[in-house]
C-alpha positions as CSV (number, residue, x, y, z in Angstrom):
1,X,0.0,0.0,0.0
2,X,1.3,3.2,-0.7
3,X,2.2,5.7,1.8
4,X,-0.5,8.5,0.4
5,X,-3.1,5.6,0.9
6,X,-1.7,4.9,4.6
7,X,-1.9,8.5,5.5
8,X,-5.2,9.4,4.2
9,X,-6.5,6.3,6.3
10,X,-5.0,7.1,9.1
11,X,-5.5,10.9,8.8
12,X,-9.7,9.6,8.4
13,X,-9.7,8.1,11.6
14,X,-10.2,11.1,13.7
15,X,-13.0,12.8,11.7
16,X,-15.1,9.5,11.1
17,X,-15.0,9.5,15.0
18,X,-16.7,12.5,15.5
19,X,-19.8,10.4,14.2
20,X,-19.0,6.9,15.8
21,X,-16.3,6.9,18.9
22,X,-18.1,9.7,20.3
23,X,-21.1,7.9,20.4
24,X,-20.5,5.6,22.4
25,X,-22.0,6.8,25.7
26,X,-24.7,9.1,26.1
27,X,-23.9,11.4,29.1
28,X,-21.6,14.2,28.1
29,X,-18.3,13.3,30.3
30,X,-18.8,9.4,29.2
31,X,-18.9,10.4,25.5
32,X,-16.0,12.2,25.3
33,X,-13.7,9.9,27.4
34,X,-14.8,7.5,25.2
35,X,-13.7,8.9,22.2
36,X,-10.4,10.1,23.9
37,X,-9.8,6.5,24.8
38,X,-10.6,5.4,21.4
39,X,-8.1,7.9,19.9
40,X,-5.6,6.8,22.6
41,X,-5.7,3.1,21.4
42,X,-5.3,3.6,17.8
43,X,-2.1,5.2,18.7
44,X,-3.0,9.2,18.7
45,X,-2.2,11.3,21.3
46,X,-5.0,13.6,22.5
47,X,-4.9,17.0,24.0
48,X,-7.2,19.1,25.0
49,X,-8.8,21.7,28.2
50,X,-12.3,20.3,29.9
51,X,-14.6,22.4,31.4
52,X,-18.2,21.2,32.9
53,X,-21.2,23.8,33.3
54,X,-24.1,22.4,34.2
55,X,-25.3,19.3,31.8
56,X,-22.4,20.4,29.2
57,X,-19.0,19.8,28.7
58,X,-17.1,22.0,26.7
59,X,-13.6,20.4,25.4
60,X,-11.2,23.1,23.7
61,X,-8.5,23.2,22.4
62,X,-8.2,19.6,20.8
63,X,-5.2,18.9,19.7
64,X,-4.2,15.3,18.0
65,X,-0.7,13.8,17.3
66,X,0.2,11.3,14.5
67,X,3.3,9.5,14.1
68,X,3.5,10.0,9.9
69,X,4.7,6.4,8.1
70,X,7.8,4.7,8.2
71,X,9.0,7.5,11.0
72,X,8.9,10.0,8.4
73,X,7.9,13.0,11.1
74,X,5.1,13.6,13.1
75,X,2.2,15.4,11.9
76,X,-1.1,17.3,14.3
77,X,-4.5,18.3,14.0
78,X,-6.1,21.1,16.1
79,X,-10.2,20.6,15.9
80,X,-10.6,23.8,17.9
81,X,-13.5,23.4,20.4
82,X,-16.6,20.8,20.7
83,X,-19.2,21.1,23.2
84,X,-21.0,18.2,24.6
85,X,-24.6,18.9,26.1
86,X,-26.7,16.5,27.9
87,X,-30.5,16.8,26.4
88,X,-33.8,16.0,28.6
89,X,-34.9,13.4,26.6
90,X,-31.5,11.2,27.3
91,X,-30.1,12.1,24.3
92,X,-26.7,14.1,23.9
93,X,-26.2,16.9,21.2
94,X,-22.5,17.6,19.9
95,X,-22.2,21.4,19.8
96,X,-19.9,22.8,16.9
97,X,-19.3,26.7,16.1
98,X,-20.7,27.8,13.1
99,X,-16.9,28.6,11.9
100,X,-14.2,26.2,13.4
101,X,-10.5,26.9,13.0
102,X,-8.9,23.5,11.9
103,X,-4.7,23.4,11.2
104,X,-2.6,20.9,10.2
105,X,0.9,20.6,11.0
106,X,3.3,17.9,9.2
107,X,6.9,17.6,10.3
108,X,8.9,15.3,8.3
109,X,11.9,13.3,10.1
110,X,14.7,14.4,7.3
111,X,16.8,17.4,8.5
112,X,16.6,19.7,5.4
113,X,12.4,18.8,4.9
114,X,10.6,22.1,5.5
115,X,7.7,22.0,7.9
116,X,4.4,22.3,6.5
117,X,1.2,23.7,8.1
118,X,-2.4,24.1,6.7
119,X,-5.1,26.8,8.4
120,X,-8.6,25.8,7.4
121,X,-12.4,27.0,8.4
122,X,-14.6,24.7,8.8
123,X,-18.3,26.6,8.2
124,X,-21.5,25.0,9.1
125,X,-24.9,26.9,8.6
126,X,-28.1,25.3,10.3
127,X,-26.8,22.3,11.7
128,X,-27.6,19.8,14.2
129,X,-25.6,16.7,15.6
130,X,-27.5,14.8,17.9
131,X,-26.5,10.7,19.5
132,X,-29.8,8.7,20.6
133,X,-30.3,5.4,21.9
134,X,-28.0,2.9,24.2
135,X,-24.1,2.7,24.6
136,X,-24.8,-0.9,23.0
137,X,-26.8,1.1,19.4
138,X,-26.4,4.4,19.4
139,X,-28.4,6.1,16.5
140,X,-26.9,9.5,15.2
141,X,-28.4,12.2,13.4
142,X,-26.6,15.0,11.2
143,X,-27.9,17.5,9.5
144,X,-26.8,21.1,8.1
145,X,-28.0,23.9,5.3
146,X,-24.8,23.9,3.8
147,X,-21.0,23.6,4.9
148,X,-17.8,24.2,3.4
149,X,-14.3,23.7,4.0
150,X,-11.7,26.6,3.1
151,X,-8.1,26.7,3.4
152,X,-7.2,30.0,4.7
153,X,-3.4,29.8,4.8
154,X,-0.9,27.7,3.5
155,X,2.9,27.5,5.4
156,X,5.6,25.9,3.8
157,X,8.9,26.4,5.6
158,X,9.2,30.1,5.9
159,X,7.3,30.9,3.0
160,X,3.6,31.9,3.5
161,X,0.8,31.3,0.2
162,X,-2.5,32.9,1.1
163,X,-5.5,32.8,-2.0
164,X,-3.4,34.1,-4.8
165,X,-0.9,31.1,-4.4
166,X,-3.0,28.1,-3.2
167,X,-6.6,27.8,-2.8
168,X,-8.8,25.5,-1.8
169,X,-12.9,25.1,-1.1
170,X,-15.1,22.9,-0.8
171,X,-18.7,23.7,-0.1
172,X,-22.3,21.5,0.0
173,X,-25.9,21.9,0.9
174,X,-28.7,19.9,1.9
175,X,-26.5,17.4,3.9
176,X,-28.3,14.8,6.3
177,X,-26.6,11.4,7.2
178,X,-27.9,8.5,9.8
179,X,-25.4,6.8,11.3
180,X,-25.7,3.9,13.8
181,X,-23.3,2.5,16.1
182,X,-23.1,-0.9,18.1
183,X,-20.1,-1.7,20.0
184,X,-19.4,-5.8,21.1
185,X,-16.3,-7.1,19.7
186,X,-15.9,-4.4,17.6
187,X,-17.1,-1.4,16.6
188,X,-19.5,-1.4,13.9
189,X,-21.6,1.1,12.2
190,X,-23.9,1.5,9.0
191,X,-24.8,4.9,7.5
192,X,-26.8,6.7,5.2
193,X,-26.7,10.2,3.4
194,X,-28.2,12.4,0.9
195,X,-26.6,15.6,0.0
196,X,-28.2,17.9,-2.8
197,X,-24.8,19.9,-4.1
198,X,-20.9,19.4,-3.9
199,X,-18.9,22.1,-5.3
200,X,-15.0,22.8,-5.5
201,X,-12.9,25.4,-6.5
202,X,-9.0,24.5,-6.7
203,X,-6.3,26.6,-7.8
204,X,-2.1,26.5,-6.8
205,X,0.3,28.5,-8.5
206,X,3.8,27.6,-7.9
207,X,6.3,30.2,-7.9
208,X,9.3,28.0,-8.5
209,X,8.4,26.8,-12.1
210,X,5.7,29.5,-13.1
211,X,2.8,26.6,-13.4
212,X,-0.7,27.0,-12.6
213,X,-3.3,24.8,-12.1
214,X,-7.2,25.5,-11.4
215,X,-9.8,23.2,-10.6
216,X,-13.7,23.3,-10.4
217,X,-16.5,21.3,-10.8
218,X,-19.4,20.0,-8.6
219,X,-21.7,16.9,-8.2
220,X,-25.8,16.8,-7.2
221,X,-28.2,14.6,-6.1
222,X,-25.2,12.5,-4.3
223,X,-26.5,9.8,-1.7
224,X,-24.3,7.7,0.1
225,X,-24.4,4.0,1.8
226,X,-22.0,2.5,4.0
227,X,-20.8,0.3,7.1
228,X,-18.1,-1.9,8.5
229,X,-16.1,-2.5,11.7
230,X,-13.6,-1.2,13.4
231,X,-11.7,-3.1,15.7
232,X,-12.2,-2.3,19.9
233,X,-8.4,-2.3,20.4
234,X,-5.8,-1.0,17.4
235,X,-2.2,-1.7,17.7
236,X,-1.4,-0.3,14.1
237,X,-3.6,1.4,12.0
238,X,-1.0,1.6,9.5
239,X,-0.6,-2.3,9.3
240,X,-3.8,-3.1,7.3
241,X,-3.3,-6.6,7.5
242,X,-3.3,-6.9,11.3
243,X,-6.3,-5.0,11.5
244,X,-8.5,-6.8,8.7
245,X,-7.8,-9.9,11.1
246,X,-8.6,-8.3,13.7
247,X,-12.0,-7.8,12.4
248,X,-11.3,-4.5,10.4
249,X,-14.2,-3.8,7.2
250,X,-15.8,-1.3,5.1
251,X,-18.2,-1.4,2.5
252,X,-20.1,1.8,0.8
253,X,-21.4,3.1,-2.1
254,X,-21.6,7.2,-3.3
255,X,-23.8,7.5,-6.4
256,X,-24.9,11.0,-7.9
257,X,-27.3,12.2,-10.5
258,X,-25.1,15.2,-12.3
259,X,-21.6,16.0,-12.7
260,X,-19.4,18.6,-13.8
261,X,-15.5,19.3,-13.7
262,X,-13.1,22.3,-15.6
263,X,-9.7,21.8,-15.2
264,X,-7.1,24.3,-16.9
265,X,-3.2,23.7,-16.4
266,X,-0.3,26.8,-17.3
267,X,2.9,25.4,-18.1
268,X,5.2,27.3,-19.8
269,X,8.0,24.6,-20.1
270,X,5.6,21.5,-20.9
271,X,3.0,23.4,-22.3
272,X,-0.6,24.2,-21.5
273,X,-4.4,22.6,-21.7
274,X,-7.4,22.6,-20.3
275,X,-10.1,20.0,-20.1
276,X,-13.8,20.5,-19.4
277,X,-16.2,17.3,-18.6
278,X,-19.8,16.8,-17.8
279,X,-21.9,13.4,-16.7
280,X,-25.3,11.8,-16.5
281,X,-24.4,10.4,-13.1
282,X,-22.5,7.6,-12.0
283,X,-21.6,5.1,-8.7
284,X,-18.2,4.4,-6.9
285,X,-18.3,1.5,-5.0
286,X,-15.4,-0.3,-2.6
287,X,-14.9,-3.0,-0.4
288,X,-12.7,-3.9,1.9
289,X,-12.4,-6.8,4.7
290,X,-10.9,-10.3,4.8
291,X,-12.8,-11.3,1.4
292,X,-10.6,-8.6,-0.3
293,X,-10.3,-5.9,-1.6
294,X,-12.8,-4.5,-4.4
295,X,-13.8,-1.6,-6.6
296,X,-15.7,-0.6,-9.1
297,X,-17.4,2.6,-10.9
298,X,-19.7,3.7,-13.6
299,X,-20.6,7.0,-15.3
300,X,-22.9,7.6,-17.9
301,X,-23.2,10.0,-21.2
302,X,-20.2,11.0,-20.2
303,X,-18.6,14.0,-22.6
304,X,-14.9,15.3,-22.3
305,X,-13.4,18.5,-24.4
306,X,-9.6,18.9,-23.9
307,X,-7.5,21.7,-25.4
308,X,-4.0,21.2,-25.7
309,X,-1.8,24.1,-26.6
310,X,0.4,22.7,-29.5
311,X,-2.6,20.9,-31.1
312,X,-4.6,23.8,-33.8
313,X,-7.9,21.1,-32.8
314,X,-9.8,20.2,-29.3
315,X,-10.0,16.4,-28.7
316,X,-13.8,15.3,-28.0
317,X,-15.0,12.1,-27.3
318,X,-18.2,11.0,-25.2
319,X,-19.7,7.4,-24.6
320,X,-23.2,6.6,-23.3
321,X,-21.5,4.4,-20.5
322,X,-18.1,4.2,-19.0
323,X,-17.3,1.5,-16.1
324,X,-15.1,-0.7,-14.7
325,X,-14.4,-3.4,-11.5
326,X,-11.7,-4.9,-10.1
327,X,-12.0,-7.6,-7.3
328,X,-8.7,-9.2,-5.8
329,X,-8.0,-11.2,-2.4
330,X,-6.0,-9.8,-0.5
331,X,-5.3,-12.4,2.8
332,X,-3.1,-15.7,2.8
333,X,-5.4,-18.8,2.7
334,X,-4.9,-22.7,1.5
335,X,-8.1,-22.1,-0.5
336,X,-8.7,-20.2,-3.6
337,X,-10.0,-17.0,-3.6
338,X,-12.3,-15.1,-6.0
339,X,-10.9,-12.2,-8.2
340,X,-12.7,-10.1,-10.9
341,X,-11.8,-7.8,-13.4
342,X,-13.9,-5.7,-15.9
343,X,-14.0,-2.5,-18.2
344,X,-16.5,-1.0,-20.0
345,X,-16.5,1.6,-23.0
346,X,-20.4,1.3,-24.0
347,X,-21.4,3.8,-27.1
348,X,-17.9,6.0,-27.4
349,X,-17.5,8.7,-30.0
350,X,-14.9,10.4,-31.2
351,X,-15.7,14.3,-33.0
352,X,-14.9,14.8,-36.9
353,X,-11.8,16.7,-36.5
354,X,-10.5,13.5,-34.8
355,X,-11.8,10.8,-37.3
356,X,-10.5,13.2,-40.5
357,X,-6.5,12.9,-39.1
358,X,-6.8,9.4,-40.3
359,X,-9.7,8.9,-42.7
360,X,-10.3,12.0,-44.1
361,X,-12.7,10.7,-46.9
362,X,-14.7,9.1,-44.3
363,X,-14.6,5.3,-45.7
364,X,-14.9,4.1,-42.4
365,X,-17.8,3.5,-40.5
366,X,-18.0,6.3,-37.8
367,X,-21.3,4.5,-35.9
368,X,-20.3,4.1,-31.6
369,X,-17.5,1.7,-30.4
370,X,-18.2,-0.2,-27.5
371,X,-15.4,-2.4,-25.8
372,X,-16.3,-5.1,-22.6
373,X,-14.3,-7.1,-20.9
374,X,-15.1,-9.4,-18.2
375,X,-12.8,-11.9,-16.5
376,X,-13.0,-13.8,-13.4
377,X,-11.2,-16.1,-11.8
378,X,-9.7,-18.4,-8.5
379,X,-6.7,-17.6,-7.0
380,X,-4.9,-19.2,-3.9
381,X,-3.0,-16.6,-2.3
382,X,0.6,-17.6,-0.7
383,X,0.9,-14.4,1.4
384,X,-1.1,-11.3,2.9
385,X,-0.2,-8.7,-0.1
386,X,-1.2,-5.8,2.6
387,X,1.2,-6.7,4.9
388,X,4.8,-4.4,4.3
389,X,7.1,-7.1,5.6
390,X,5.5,-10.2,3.5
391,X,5.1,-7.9,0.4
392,X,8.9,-7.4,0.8
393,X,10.2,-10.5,1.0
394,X,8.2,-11.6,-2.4
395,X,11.0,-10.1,-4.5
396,X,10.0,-12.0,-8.1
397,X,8.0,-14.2,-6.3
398,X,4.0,-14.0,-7.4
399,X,2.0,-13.5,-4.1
400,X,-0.3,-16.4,-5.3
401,X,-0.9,-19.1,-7.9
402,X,-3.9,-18.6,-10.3
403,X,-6.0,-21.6,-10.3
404,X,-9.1,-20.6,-12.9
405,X,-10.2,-18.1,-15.4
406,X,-13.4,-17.6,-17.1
407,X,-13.9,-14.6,-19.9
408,X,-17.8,-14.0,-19.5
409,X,-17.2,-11.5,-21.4
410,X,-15.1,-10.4,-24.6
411,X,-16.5,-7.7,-26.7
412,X,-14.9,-4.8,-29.4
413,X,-17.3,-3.4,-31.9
414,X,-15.6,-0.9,-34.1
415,X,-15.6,0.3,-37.3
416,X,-17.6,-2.3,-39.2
417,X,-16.2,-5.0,-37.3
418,X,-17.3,-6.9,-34.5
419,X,-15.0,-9.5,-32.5
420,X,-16.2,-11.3,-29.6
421,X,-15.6,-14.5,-27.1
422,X,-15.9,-16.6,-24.4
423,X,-14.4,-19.6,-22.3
424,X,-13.1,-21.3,-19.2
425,X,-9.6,-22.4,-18.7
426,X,-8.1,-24.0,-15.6
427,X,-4.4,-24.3,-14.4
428,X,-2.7,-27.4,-13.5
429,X,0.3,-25.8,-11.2
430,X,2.0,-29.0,-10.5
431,X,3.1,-28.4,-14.1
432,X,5.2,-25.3,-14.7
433,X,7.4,-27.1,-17.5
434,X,4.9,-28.0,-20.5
435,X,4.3,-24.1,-21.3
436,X,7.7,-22.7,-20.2
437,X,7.4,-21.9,-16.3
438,X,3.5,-21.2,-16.3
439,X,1.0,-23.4,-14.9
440,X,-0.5,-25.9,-16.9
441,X,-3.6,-24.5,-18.8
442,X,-7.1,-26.4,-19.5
443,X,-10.1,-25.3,-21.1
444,X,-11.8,-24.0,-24.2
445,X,-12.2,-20.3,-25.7
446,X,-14.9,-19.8,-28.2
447,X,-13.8,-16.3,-30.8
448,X,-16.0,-15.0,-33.5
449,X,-15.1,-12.0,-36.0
450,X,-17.6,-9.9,-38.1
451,X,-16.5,-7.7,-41.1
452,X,-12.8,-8.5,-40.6
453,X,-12.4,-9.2,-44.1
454,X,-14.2,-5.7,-45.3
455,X,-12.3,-3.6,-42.5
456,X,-9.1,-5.5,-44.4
457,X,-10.0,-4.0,-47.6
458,X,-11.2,-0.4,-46.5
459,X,-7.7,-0.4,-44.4
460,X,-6.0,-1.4,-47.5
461,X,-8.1,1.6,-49.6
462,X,-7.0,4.0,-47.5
463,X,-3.2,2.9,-47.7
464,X,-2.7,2.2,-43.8
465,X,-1.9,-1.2,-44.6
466,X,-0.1,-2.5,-47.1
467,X,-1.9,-5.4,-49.9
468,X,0.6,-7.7,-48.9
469,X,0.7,-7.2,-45.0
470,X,-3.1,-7.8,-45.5
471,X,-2.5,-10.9,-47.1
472,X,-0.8,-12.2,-44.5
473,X,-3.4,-11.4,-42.2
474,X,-6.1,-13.4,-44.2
475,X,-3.9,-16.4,-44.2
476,X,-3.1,-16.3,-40.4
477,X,-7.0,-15.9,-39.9
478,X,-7.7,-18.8,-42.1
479,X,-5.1,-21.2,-40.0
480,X,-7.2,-20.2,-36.9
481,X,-10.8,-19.8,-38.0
482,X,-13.2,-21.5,-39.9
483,X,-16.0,-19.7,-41.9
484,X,-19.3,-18.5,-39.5
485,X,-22.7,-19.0,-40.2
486,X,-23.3,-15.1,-42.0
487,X,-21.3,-13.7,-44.8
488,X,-17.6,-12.4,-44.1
489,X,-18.0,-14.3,-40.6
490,X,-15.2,-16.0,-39.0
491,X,-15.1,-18.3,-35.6
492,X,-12.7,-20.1,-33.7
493,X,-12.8,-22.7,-30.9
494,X,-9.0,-22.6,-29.2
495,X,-8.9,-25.5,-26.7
496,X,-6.0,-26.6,-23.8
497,X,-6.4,-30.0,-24.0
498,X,-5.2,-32.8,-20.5
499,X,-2.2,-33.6,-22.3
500,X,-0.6,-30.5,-22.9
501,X,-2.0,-29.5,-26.8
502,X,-3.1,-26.4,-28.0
503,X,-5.6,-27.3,-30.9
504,X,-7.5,-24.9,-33.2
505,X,-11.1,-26.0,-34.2
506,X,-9.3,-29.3,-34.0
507,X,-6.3,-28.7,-35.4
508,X,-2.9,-28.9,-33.3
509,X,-1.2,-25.7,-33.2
510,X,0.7,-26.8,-30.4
């Protein structure tokens, strides 16, 4: 795992508490030892003044330490001031200040590394935070008119960069989220939230190579779905391993209905563009746990524009659907494991401009391309892949042997042509030697071609292929296929036979 993914883990920890730790108890002093013990145990250390007045607690000046990976510094968060206030009806309210000073303070380890420190506001108009229930399910409640997120100064050694020099803001509205909590052997939780609008605005201009970079865009109509488990009692959040055996899961989903993004890049060495995209909506989805890890995503009529600086054209494409998953185990086990891997390119079109580079009398067919691909598989994994130290000591190694494969999918459709498939193959690794130090495969695949023979000719046409290079195409396709059922059809059954043969529609190729 890569130290940006470690940190921004670890870094999550501490906000995502603020809706579970500190629910854990519903009398103001029990709530936030809780959540200071919780903190404590995953290895942060906690600061902060107390004060009691009445049925509230008021804890200022909250201040949390982080050891940064692989002793690489230290870095702190100051959450400025939270108020806990014990309700009549049982429940507890967390009271935050409409604007709440954040800063974050990295220090790496190396001598000449320059400190860096961010000052943010966090805003929040017409919000509520309230924690309902039992310390065995606690239900909590979130809700706010809008909030946004603004960095207000950025430090980097000596050198100060207000808004001219780095900005950052990110602002929403109609947020409400439900989140319950039920601590036994671990810490679980499941949550829901809607929010109408996300919009940033990003822009950093750095003064030692004169480039500029600005982003904007927004989503709306975002909902969001999620849960997993945290474990009671964390001796390194960094080792992901450890803590997905010690019970550690997550799950979620964040769809949207509309989505928009301008991004514009000055470089005057490299040279300049700027790129502008909008969507019909689209899902993210992830998993992770001791069944693996997995992700996957989808978007719909998506439609990008992207200028480049030493091209005299834009480049414009857009596809009705655009998706993809990927499924892999992540944990040692003497069984096989399930992996998956897809991509989808439903519908995609490319503008005039492009298609005339290359055909500019337009004797191809310019109707959508779609490309799917769909594989899965067993694997049996030979070491936890998310563990540093076993990762290491792979070297060459593969971290597991892959035991089957199945294409449930194979499909390009393109300019006249068509070529899809199917099939199942299984690996024999007791037998590295027949195929040259990979596993012995088994199985069938099932290929078919449409128009292969007439995108041949219109290829030939427009002199991007030579006559004789296509020659020798249609006699390699006529070793391996046989003649379909349609007119200029081709199919071709490749099978990995017990005994080591590779035969095509019955002939041995191997």
């Amino acid at each position: 795992m890569s130290r940006i993914s470690v940190t921004s883990v670890a870094w999550a920890l501490p906000f995502a508490l603020v809706s579970q730790a500190a629910l854990a108890d519903l009398t103001p002093t029990e709530v936030w030892g809780d959540w200071r013990a919780y903190l404590e145990s995953a290895g942060y250390t906690v600061e902060a003044g107390e004060a009691v007045a009445g049925n509230a607690l008021t804890v200022s000046n909250i201040r949390l330490g982080m050891p940064m990976p692989a002793d690489e510094g230290v870095a702190n968060l100051s959450l400025g001031t939270l108020t806990f206030q014990q309700n009549a009806d049982g429940s507890v309210s967390v009271v935050m200040p409409a604007v709440q000073q954040l800063r974050m303070h990295m220090t790496a380890a190396e001598p000449d590394a320059k400190p860096v420190q961010l000052d943010l506001s966090f805003t929040q108009n017409g919000h509520a935070l309230t924690a309902r229930g039992s310390i065995e399910n606690i239900t909590y409640d979130y809700a706010a008119e809008s909030l946004a997120m603004v960095l207000d100064q950025l430090q980097v050694g000596d050198e100060t960069y207000g808004e001219q020099n780095a900005k950052f803001k990110l602002a929403a509205t109609g947020v409400k989220n439900a989140t319950t909590v039920t601590v036994d052997q671990v810490r679980s939780y499941q949550q829901t939230g809607t929010i109408a609008s996300v919009e940033y605005d990003i822009f950093v201009d750095n003064p030692e190579d004169s480039t500029k970079l600005k982003l904007a865009g927004g989503l709306s109509g975002l909902t969001l779905d999620g849960g997993g488990a945290i474990p009671l009692e964390i001796i390194d959040a960094e080792d992901m391993a450890a803590m997905i055996k010690a019970g550690f899961k997550v799950s979620g989903q964040i769809a949207y209905a509309q989505g928009r993004s301008d991004a514009e890049l000055t470089d005057p060495e490299n040279g300049s563009f700027k790129a502008a995209t909008t969507s019909g909506g689209g899902t993210l989805d992830m998993k992770m746990g001791a069944e693996g890890l997995a992700y996957s995503g989808a978007q719909k009529d998506l439609a990008v524009a992207v200028n480049v600086a030493e091209m005299p054209f834009p480049i414009e494409f857009s596809m009705a659907e655009g998706g993809f998953n990927l499924a892999v185990p992540v944990s040692k086990s003497e069984t096989p494991q399930g992996f998956a891997l897809g991509l989808t390119l439903a519908q995609f079109k490319m503008s005039d401009l492009i298609w005339s580079i290359f055909d500019p009398a337009g004797q191809l067919p310019r109707d959508p391309a779609t490309l799917k691909v769909d594989l899965a598989g067993k694997a049996t994994m030979l070491t936890d892949i998310l563990d540093p130290e076993a990762a290491a000591k792979l070297g060459d190694t593969p971290p597991g042997k892959l035991e089957t494969l199945r294409v449930n999918t194979l499909l390009l459709d393109a300019v006249g042509a068509k070529l899809s498939g199917s099939g199942d193959v299984t690996f024999d690794n007791t037998d590295t030697t027949t195929f040259d130090g990979m596993p012995k495969p088994e199985g069938a695949l099932d290929l078919s071609l449409a128009g292969g023979n007439a995108l041949l000719d219109k290829l030939v046409a427009m002199g991007l292929i030579p006559a004789d290079q296509a020659m020798g195409a249609r006699m390699m396709m006529g070793l391996f296929t046989v003649p379909g059922d349609a007119p200029d059809t081709l199919k071709s059954k490749i099978e990995f036979t017990p005994d080591g043969q590779v035969l095509a529609n019955g002939q041995r190729i191997k």
